[in-house]
N, C-alpha and C positions, 0 to 999 in steps of 0.2 A: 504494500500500500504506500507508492512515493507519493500521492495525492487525495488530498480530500475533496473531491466536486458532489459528490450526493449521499446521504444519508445511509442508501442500499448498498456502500461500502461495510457500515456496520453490523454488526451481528451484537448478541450481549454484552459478549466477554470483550470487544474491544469498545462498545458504550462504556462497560462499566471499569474498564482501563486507564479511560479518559478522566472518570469520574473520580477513580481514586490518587491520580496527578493532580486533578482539580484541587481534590480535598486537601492535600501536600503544599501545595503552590499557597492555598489561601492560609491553611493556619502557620506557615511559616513567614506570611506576610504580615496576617495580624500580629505576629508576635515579633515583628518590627524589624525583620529583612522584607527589604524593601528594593532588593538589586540584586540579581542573580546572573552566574555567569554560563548558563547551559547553552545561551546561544553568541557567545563571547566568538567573536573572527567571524560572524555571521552576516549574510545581506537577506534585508526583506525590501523588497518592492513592491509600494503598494499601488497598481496602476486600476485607478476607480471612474467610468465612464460614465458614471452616475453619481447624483449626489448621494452624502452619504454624511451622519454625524456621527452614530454609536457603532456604527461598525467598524467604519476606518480606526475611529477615533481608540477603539479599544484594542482593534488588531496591532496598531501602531505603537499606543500605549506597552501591552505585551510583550511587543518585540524589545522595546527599548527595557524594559523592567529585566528582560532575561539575555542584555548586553546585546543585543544584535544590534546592526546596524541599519536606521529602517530609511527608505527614501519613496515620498509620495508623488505618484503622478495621478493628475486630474484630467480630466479627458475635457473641462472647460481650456485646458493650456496646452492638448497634447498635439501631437500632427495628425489626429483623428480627425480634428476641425480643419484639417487642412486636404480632410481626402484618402488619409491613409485608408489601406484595406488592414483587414485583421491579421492575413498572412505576412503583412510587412510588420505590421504591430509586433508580432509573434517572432518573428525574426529579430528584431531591434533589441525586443526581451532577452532573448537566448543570447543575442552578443552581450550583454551586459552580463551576463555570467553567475546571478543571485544566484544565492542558494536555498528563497521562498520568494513565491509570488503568490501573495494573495488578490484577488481580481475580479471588480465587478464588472460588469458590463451589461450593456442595455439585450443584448440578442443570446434568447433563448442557445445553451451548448457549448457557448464561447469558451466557458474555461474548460472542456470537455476536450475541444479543439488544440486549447495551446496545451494543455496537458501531455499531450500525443504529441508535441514536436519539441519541448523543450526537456532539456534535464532536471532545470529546476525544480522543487516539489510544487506545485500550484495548487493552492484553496481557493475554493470557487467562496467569494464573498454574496453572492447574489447574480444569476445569470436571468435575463428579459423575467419572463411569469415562469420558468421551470424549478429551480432551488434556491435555498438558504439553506444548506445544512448546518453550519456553526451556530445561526439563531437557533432551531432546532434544537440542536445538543443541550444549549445552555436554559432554553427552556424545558426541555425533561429534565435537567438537574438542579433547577425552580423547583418542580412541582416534585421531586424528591427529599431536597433538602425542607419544602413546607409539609408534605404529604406521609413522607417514610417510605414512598412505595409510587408505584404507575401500575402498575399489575393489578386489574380487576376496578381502575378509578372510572369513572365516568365522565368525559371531556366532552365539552360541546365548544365548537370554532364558528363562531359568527362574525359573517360579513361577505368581504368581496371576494370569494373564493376564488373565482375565474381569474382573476388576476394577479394570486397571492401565491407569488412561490414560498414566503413562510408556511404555509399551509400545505401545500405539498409536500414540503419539506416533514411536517410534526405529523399529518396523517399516517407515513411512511416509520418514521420513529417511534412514535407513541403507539401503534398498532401493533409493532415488533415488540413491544416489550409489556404488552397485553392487556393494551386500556381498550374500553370500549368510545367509540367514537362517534358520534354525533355532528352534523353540519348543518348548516342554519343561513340561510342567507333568502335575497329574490328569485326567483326562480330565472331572472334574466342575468344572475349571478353566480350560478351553480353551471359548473363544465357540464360540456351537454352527453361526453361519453363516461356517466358515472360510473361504469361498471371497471374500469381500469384504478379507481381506487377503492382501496382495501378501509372500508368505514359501515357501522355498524345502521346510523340510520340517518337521513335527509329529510329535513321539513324547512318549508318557508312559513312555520309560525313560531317565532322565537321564546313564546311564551313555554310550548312544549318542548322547545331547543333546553331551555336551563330550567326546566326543572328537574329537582332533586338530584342535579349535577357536584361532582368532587371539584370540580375544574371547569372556567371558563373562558374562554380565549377570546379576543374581539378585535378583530381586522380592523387596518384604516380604509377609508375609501378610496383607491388610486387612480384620483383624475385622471393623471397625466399618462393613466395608459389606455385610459375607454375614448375607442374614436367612436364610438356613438353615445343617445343617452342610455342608461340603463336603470332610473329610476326617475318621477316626479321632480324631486326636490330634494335639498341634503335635509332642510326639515322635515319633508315627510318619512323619508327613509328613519329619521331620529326618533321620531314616532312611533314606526313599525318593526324599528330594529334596535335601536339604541338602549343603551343598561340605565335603569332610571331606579328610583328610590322603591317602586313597588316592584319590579320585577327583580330585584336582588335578594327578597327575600323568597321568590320561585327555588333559589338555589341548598342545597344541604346549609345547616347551620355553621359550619367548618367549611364551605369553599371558598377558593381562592380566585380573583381574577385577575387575568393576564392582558399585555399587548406589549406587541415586539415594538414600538412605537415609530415613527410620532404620533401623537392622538390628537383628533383633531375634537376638539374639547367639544359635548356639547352636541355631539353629532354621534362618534360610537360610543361613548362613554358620558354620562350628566357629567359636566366639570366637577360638581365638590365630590365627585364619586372618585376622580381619575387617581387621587392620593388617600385615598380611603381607609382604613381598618382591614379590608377586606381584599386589596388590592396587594400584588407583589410585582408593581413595574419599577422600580428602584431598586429592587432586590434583583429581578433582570439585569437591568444596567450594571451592578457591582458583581453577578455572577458571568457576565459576559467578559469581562476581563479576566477572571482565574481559568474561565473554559477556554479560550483564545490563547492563553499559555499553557495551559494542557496538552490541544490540539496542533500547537508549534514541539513541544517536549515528543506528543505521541509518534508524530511523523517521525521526527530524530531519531527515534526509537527502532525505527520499524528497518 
């Protein structure tokens, strides 16, 4: 395994490989090493064709935490804007001679692609609507470090499915490791070939989405990938989809809710809901830095 691009690289034993570096990484952190040398003589490159805050921000963080040497490309400065093709991209990369490339980009496979022509190890950071396996990871190791367990939980994933490679991503992971699954969104929002994923049950009434759920996940809405409309209005949608003060009590008295974020306040989440009691999106964000040092450790490893 020199690369991480999809989630279907994993099996248990190397989820829970990951998770026990995590666990290494973090209480050796909290208890105040704060700089490690595992990836000491190292290059990461982070070449991201998309915007991006918590992902880079914490792949890069990472690298730097565990002495690598990390150098960011933005595809707002790259010679992408100038016309480059991917196979030049991919080539430019390989002359630079990293020894990780983590990598978003907007077209579905991309990092699938350079994967197959470079040396380097490549982590697909988010490719067009196909994966996010790291977001993935660090959220089954959310809803472990809150839960004790995935196996036998009940997760419901509400929202823009059709567009969410997070979601692809966790149906894939969370399924493997034996939650029962739940989707929930408009039905102008749900992939039209449902039977290619492995999920226990599909409703567009969100009301029967969470209830008596362990787990609840909640998509942003991704404008800026739907060329058509695919609902009324962001407030009707907030209406008929959105986490509000009555339907949070739909959920188990002990669940937790989730988003890989940004949250567009108000729309999939009531704002005084988004930092709530009840909510673990902060605790994402500080677990996504131990699993993104994990996930650089696992590959060295391998």
């Amino acid at each position: 395994m020199k690369d991480f691009i999809s989630v279907a690289q994993l099996d248990e034993n190397r989820f829970y490989q990951i998770y026990e570096i995590f666990k290494d990484y973090r209480e050796r952190y909290r208890n105040g090493q704060t700089k490690f040398d595992d990836l000491r003589g190292y290059s990461v490159l982070l070449p991201f064709f998309e915007n991006s805050t918590r992902t880079r921000t914490s792949f890069e963080l990472a690298g730097k935490i565990l002495g690598a040497d990390t150098i960011n490309i933005s595809g707002s400065s790259s010679s992408v804007k100038k016309g480059e093709t991917l196979y030049d991209t991919i080539k430019t990369l390989e002359a630079m001679q990293s020894d990780f490339i983590v990598m978003r980009h907007y077209m579905s496979g991309a990092s699938h692609i350079v994967a197959k022509k470079v040396k380097s190890r490549v982590i697909n950071a988010g490719d067009g609507t196909n994966e996010h396996p790291s977001q993935a990871v660090l959220d089954a190791i959310t809803i472990l470090e809150e839960k004790g367990k995935i196996d036998g939980l009940k997760i419901a994933i509400i929202g823009d499915i059709l567009h969410s490679r997070v979601a692809r991503s966790q149906i894939k992971l969370f399924h493997m490791l034996g939650a029962e699954i739940t989707l929930c969104g408009p039905q102008t929002m749900l992939p039209r070939h449902m039977e290619q994923f492995e999920i226990d049950f599909i409703t567009t009434d969100v009301n029967d989405a969470l209830k008596d759920k362990d787990v609840a996940v909640f998509l942003r809405i991704q404008l800026e990938r739907q060329k058509k409309v695919f609902f009324s209005t962001l407030n009707e949608y907030s209406i008929k989809y959105g986490l509000n003060q009555e339907r949070i009590h739909l959920l188990k008295e002990d669940a937790i809710i989730m988003h890989p974020g940004p949250v567009n306040r108000g729309v999939e989440i009531q704002s005084e809901l988004v930092y709530g009691s009840r909510t673990v999106i902060l605790e994402q964000v500080e677990n996504g830095l131990f699993t993104r040092m994990a996930i650089y450790k696992f590959l060295l490893n391998q």
